[in-house]
C-alpha beads as a LAMMPS data file, in Angstrom:
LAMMPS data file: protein, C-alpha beads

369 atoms
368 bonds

1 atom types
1 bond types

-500.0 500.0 xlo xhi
-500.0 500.0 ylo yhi
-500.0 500.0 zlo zhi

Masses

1 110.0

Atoms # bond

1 1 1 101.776 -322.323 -208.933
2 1 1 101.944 -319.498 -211.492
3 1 1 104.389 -319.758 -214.769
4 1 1 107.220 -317.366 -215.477
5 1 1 105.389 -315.924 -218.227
6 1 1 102.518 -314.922 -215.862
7 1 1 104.542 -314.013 -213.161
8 1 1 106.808 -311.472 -215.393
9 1 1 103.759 -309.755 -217.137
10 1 1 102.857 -308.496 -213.547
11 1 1 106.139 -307.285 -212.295
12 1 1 105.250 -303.515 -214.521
13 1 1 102.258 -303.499 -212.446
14 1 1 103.559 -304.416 -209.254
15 1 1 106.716 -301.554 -209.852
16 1 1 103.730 -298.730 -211.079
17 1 1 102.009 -299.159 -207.884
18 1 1 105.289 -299.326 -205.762
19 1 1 106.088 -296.046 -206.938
20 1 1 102.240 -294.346 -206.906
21 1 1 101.783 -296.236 -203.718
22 1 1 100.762 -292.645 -201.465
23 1 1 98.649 -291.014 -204.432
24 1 1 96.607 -293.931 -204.728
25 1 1 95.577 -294.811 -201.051
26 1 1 94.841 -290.843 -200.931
27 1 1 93.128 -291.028 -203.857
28 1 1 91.160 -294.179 -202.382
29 1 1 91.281 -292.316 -199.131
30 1 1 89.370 -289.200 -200.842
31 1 1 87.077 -291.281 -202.945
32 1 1 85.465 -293.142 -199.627
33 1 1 85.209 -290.127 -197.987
34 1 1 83.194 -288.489 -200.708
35 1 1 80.911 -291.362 -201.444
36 1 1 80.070 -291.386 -197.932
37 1 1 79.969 -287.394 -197.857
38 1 1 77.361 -288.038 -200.728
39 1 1 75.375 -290.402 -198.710
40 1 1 75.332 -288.633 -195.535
41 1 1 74.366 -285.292 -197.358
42 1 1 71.248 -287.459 -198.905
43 1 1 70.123 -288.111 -195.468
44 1 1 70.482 -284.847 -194.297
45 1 1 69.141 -282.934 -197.088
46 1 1 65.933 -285.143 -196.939
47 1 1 65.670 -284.712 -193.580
48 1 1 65.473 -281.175 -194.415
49 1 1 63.372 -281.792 -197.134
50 1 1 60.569 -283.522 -194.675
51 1 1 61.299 -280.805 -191.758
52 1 1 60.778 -278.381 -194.778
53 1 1 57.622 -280.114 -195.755
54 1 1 56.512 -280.190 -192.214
55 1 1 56.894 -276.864 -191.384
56 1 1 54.850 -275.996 -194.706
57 1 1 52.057 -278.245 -193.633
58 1 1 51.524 -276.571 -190.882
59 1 1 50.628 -272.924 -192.681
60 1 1 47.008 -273.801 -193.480
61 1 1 46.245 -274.463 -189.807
62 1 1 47.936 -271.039 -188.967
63 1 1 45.642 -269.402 -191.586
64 1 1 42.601 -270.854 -190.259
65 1 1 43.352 -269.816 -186.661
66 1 1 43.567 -266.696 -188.378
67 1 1 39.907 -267.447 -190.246
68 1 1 38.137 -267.937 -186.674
69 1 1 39.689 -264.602 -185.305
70 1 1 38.440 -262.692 -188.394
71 1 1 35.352 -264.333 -187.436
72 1 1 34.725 -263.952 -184.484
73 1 1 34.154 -260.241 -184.724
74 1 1 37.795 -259.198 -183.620
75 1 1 39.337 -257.406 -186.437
76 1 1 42.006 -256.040 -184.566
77 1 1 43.592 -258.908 -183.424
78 1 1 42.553 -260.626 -186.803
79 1 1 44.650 -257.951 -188.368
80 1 1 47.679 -258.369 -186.372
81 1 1 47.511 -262.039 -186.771
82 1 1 47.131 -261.727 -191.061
83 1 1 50.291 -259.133 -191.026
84 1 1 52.322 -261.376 -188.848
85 1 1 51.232 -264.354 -191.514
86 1 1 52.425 -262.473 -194.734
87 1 1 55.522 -261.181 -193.656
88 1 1 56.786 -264.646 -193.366
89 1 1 54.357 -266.405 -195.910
90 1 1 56.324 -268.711 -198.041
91 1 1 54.149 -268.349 -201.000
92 1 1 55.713 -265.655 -203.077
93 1 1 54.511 -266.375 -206.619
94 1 1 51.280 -267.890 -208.073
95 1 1 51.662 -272.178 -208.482
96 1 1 53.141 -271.526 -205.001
97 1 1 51.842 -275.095 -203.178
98 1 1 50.535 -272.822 -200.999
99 1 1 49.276 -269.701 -203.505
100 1 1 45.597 -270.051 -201.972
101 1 1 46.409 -269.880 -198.710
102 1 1 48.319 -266.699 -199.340
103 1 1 45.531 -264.828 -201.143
104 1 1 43.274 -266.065 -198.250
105 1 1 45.588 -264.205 -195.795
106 1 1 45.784 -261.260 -198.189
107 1 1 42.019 -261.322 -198.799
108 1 1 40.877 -261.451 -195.030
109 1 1 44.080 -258.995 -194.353
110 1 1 42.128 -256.389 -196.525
111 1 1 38.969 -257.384 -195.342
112 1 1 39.761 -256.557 -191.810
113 1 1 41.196 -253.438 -192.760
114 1 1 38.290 -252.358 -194.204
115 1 1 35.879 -252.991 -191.118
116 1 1 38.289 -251.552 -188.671
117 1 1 37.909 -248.315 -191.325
118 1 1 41.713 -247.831 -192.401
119 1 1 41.027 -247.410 -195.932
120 1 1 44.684 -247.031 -196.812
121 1 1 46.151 -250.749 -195.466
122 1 1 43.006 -252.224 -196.730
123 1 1 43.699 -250.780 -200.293
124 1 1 47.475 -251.873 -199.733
125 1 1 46.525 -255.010 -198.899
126 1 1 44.269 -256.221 -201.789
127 1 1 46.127 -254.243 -204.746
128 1 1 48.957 -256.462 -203.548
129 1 1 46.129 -259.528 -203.929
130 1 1 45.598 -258.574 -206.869
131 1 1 49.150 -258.065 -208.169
132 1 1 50.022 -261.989 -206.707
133 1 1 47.134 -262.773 -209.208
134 1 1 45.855 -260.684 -211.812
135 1 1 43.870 -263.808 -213.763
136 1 1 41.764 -264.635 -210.698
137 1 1 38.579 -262.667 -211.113
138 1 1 38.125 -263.349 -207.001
139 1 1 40.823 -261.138 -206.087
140 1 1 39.676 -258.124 -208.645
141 1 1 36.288 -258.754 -207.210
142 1 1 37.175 -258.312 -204.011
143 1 1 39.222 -255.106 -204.504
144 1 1 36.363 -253.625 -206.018
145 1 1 33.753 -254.828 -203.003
146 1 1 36.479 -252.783 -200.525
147 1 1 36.795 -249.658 -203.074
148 1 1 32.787 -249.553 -203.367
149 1 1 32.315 -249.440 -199.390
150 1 1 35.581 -246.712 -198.684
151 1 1 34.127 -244.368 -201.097
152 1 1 35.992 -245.253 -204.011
153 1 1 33.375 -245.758 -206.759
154 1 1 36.285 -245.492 -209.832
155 1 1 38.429 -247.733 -208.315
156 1 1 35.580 -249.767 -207.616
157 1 1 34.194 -249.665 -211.090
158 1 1 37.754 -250.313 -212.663
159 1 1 38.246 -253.517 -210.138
160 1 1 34.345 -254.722 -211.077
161 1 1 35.510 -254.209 -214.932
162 1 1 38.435 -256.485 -214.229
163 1 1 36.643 -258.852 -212.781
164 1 1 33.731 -259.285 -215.247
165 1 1 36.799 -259.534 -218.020
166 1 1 37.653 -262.780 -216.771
167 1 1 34.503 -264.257 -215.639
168 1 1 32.171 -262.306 -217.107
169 1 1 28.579 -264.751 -215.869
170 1 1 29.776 -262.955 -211.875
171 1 1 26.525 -262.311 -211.038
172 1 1 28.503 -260.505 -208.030
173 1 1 30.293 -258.511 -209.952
174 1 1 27.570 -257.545 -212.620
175 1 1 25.308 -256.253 -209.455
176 1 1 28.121 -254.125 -208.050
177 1 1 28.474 -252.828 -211.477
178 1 1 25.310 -252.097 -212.395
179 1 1 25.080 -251.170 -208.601
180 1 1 27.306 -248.165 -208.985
181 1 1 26.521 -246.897 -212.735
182 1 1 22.895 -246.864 -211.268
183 1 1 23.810 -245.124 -208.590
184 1 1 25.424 -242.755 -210.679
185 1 1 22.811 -242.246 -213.505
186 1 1 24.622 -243.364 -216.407
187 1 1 21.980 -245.226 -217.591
188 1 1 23.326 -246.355 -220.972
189 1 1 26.305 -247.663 -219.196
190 1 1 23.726 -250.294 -217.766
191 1 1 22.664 -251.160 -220.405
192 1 1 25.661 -251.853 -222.584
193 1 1 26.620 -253.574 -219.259
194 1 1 23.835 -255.672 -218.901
195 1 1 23.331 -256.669 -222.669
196 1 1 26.957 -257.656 -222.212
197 1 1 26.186 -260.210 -219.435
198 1 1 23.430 -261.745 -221.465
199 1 1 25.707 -261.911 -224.507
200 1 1 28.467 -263.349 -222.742
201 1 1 29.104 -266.941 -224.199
202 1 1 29.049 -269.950 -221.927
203 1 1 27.588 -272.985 -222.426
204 1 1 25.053 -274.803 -220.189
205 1 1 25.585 -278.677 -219.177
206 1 1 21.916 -280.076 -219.698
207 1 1 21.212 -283.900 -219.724
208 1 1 18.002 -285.270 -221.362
209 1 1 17.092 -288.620 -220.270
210 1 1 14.540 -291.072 -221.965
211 1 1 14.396 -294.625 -220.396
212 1 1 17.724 -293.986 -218.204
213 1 1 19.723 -293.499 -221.488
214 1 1 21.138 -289.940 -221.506
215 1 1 22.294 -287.521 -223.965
216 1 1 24.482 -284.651 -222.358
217 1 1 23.649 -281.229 -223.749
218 1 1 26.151 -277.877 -224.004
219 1 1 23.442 -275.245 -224.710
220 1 1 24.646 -271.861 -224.722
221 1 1 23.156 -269.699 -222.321
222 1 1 21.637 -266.945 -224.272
223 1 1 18.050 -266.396 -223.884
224 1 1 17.456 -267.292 -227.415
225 1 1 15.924 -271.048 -228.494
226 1 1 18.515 -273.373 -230.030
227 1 1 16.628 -276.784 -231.874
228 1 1 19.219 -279.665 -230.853
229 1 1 19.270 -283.210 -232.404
230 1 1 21.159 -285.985 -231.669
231 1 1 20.987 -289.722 -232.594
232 1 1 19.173 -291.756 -229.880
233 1 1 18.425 -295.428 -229.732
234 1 1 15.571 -297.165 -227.663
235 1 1 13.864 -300.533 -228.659
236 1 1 10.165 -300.659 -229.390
237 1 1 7.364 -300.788 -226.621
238 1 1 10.454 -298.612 -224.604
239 1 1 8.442 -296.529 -221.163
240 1 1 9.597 -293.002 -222.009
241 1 1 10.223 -291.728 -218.913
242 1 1 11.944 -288.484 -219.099
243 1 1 14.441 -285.867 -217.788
244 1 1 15.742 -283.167 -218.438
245 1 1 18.405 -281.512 -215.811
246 1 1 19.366 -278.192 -215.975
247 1 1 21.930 -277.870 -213.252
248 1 1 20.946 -275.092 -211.888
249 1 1 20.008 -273.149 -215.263
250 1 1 16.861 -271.506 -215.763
251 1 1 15.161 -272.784 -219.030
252 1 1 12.315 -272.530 -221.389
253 1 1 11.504 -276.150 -223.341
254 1 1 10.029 -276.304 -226.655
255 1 1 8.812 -279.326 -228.412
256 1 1 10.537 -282.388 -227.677
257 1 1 10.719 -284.896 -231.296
258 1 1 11.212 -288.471 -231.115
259 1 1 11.967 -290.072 -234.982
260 1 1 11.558 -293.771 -234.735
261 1 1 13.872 -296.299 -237.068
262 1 1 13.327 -296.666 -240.547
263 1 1 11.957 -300.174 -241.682
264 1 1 12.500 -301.758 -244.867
265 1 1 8.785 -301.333 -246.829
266 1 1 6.975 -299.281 -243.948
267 1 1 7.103 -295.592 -245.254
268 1 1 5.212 -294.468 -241.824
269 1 1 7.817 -295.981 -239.623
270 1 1 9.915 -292.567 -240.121
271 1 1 7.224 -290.342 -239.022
272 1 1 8.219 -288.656 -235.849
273 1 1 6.079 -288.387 -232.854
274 1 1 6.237 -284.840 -231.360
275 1 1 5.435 -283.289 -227.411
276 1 1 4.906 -279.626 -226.980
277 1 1 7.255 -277.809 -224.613
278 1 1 4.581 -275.481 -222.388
279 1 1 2.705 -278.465 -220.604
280 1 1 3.411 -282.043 -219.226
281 1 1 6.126 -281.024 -217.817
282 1 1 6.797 -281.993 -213.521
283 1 1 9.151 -279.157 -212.240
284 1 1 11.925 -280.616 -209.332
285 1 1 13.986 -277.544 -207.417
286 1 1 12.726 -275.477 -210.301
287 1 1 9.065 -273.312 -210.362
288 1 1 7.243 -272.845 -213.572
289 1 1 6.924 -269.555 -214.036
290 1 1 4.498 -269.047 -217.381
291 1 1 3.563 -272.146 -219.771
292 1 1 7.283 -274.231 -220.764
293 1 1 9.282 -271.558 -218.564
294 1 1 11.114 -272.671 -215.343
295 1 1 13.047 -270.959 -213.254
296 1 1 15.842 -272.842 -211.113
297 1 1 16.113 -272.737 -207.578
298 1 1 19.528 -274.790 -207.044
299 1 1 21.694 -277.439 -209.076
300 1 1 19.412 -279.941 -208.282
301 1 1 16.772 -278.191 -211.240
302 1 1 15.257 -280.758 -213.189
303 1 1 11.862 -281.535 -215.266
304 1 1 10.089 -284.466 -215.706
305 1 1 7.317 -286.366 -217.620
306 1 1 5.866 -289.657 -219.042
307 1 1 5.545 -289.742 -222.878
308 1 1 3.998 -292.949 -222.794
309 1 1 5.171 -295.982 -224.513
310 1 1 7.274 -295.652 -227.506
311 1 1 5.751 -298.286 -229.256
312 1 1 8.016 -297.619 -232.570
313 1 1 11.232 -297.061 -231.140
314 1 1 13.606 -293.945 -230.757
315 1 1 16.582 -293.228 -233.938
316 1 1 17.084 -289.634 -233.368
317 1 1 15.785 -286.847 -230.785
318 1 1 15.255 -283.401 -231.059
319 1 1 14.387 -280.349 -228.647
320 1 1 14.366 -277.255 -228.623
321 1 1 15.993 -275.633 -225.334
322 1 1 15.628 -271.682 -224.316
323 1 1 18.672 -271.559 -221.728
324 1 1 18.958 -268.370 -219.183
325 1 1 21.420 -266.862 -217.228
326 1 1 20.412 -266.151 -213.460
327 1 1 18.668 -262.376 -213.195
328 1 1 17.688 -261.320 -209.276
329 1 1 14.340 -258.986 -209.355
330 1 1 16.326 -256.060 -207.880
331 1 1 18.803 -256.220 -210.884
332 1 1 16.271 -256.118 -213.537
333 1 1 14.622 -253.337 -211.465
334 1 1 17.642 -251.350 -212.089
335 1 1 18.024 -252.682 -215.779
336 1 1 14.793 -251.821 -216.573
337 1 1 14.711 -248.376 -215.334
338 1 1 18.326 -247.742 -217.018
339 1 1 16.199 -249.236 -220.215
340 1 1 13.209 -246.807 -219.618
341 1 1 15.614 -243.343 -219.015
342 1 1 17.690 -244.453 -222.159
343 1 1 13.845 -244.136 -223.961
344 1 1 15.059 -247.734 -225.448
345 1 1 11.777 -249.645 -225.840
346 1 1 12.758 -251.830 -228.400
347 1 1 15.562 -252.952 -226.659
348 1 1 13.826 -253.303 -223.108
349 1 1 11.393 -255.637 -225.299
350 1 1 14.306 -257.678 -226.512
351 1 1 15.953 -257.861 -223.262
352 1 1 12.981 -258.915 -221.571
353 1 1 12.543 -261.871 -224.735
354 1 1 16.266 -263.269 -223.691
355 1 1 15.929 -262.967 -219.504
356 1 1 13.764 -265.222 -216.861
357 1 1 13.808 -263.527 -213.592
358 1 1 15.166 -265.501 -210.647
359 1 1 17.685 -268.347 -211.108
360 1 1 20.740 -269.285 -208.961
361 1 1 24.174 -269.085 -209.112
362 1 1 24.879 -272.187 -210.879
363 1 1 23.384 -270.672 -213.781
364 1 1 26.260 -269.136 -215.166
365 1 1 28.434 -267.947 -211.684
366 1 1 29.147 -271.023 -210.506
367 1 1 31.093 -273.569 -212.867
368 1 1 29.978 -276.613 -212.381
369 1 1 31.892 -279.563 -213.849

Bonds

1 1 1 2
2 1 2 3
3 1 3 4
4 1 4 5
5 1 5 6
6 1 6 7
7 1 7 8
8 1 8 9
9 1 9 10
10 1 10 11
11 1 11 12
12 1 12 13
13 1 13 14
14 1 14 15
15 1 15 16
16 1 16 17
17 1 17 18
18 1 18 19
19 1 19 20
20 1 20 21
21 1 21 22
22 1 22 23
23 1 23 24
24 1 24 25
25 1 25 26
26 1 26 27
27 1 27 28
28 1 28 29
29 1 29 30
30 1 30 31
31 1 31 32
32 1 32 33
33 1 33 34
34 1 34 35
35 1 35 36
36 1 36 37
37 1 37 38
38 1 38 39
39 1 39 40
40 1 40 41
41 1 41 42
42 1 42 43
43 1 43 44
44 1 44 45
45 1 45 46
46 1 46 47
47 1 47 48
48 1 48 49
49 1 49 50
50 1 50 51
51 1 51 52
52 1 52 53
53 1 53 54
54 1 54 55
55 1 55 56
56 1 56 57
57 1 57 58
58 1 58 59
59 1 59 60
60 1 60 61
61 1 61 62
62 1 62 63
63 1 63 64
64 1 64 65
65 1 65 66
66 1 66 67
67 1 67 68
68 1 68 69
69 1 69 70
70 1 70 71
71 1 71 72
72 1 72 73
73 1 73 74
74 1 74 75
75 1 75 76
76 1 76 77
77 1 77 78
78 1 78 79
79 1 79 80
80 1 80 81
81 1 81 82
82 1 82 83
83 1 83 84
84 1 84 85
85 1 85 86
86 1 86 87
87 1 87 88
88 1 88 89
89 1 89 90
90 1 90 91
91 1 91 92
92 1 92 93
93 1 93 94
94 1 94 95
95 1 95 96
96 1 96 97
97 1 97 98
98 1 98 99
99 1 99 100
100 1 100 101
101 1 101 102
102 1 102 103
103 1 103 104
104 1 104 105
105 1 105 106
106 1 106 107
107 1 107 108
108 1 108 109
109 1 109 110
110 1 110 111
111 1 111 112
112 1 112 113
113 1 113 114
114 1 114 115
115 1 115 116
116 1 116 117
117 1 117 118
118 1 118 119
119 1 119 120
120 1 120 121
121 1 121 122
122 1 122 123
123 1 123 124
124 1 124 125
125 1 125 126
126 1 126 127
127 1 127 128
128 1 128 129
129 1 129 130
130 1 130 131
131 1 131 132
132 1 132 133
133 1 133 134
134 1 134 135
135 1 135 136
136 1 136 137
137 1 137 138
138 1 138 139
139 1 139 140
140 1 140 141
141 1 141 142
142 1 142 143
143 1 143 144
144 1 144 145
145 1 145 146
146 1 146 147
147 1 147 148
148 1 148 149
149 1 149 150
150 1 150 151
151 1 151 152
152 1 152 153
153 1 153 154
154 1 154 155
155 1 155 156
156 1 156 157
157 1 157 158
158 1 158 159
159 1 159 160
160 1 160 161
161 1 161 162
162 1 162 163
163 1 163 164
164 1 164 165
165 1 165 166
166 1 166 167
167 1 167 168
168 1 168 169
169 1 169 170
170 1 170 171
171 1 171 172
172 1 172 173
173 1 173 174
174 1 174 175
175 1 175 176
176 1 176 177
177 1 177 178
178 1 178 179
179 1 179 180
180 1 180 181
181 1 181 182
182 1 182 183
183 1 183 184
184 1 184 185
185 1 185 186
186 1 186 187
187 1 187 188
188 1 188 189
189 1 189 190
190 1 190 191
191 1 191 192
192 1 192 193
193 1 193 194
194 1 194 195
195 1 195 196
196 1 196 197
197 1 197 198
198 1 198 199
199 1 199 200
200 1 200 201
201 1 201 202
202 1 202 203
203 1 203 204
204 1 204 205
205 1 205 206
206 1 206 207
207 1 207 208
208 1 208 209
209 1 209 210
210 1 210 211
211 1 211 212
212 1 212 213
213 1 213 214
214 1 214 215
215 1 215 216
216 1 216 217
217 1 217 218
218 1 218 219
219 1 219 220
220 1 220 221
221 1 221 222
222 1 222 223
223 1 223 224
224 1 224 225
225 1 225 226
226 1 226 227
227 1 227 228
228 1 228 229
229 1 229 230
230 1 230 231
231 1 231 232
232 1 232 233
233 1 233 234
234 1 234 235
235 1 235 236
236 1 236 237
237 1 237 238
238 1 238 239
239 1 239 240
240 1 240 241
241 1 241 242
242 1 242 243
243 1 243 244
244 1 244 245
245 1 245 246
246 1 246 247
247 1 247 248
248 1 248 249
249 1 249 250
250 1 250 251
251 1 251 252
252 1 252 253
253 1 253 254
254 1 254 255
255 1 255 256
256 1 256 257
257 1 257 258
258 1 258 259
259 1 259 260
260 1 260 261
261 1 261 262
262 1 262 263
263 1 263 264
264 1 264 265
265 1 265 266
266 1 266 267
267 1 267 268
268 1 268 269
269 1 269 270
270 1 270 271
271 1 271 272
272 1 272 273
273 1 273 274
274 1 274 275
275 1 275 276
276 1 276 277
277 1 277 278
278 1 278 279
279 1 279 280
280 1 280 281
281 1 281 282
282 1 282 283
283 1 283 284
284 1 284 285
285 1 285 286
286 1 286 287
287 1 287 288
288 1 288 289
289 1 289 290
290 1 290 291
291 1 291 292
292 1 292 293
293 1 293 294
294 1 294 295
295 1 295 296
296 1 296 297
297 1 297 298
298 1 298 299
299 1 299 300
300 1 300 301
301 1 301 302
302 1 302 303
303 1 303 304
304 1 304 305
305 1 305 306
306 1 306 307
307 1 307 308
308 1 308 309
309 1 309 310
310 1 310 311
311 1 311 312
312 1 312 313
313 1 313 314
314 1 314 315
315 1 315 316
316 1 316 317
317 1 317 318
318 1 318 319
319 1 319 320
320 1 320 321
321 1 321 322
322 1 322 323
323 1 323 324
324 1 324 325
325 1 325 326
326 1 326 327
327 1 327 328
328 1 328 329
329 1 329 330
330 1 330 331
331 1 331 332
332 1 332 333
333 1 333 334
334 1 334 335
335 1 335 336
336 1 336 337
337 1 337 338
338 1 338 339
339 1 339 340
340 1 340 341
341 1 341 342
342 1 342 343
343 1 343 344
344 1 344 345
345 1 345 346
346 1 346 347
347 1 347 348
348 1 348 349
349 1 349 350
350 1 350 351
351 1 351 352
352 1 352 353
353 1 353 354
354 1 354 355
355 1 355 356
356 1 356 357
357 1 357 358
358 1 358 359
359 1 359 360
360 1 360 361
361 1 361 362
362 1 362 363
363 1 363 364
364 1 364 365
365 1 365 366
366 1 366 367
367 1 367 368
368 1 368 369
């Protein structure tokens, strides 16, 4: 049984809620009905969210139906397809979810224009390509492709500029370049063009391998020789079996230095034993095209050979590595005549110092990581 005292100090409470008794249930009326307002628009919005996420997955299917018309040889219906597509595309802005499957719709949109010969649209269609992206090189390089076959050789050459800006290795877009300045006789144009390619920096990934332990290489890919040294370990009487893989790069190797451990009271211990680079060498995907030059056939390109046993041991290695970027015959063709017309010996000797003809695509167009 409560006391007095007790039951007196809750009378003021008892009175407040007498007389606040209807604002309160309203007020715990309202607050129910909005916590369970809350919940139920939680479900509902995340049902939305899923149907949402549904409906999106189901946009890269519709583009590849699209893929097979375009295809298949039926540009028409392709086309109709591709415009249908983009008006309702729900990729509006690059980091879109779905940004790639947008240019793809874009990029076959113009493509089919341009088959079906309605220069106009197809125009229409990639400048807009090119507008969702201006920092892919892709969509400038496609552009100019479309521009170069509707007889628009400045567009073209403005769209193969922008390209070659951002990725400037294309081999794509250097022979569509060089394509259409040959074309047009501007024959220093070519050059500064080509010289430009082989100056462009980007670095090569090679890996030399002695007795499974590698060393990964960035070379950059410039046609001239670059002496690399690096500390190495391998324990005496070690096989040294070696490899060096190019990735796809065409290369000239020089002579390959192995310094063996210093030893406390043996001054001959540090003298390095030394391999030269134009024989011994086993080419793999790659096809030796003078003495210690190899050109690569795909990003499988490697070289191999026994040094015999290492007897010493391995501190430090050294090589010196020629790397090249990829050069078809039919582009140097052009080069060389540009070269030739220009009355530019010296510089058609240099240029034919710093390039290996052939190569593939992973040297230098292709990024491999």
């Amino acid at each position: 049984m409560r006391s007095e005292p007790a039951r007196a100090s809750l009378d003021p409470l008892r009175r407040l809620v007498q007389r606040r008794e209807r604002p309160l249930i309203l007020a715990w009326i309202l607050g129910w009905t909005a916590l369970l307002g809350l919940l139920a628009w939680g479900a509902i919005s995340g049902k939305a969210d899923r149907a949402m996420e549904n409906l999106e997955s189901r946009w890269p299917e519709r583009v590849r139906a699209a893929e097979v018309v375009f295809e298949s040889g039926d540009y028409e219906a392709a086309a109709a397809r591709l415009e249908a597509l983009d008006a309702e595309f729900p990729a509006r802005f690059v980091k879109h979810r779905l940004d790639r499957e947008r240019e793809r719709v874009l990029e076959l949109l113009g493509r089919s224009y341009v088959e079906l010969g309605r220069k106009r649209r197809a125009l229409e269609a990639l400048e807009r390509l090119v507008a969702f992206d201006p920092r892919n090189f892709a969509n400038h390089l496609a552009l100019a492709e479309a521009c170069a076959r509707l007889g628009e050789p400045d567009r073209a050459e403005e769209a193969y500029r922008a390209a070659l800006a951002i990725h400037p290795c294309h081999l794509p877009a250097l022979e569509g370049l060089i394509g259409l300045l040959h074309d047009a006789a501007r024959w220093s144009d070519v050059v500064r063009t080509f010289e430009a390619y082989v100056d462009a920096y980007v670095l090569a990934r090679v890996t030399l391998s002695i007795d499974g332990v590698e060393l990964p290489l960035d070379v950059s890919a410039d046609g001239r020789e670059h002496r690399l040294e690096w500390p190495l370990e391998l324990p005496e009487g070690s096989s040294g079996q070696t490899e060096v893989a190019t990735g796809g790069w065409s290369v000239r190797v020089g002579e390959l230095e192995l310094e063996p451990p210093l030893h406390a009271g043996v001054a001959a211990a540090s003298d390095p034993q030394r391999w030269p680079g134009d024989s011994g060498w086993t080419p793999h995907s790659m096809r030796e095209v003078e003495p210690g030059r190899f050109t690569a056939e795909d990003a499988g390109s490697r070289l191999t050979r026994s040094l015999g046993s290492l007897s010493r041991g391995v501190a430090r290695a050294r090589l010196a590595l020629t790397v090249y970027k990829a050069l078809p015959p039919e582009l140097w063709k052009q080069v060389e005549t540009s070269y030739r017309n220009t009355l530019d010996q010296a510089g058609l000797d240099a240029a034919r110092q710093r390039t290996l003809l052939g190569g593939c695509l992973e040297g230098g167009t292709i990024v491999v990581d």
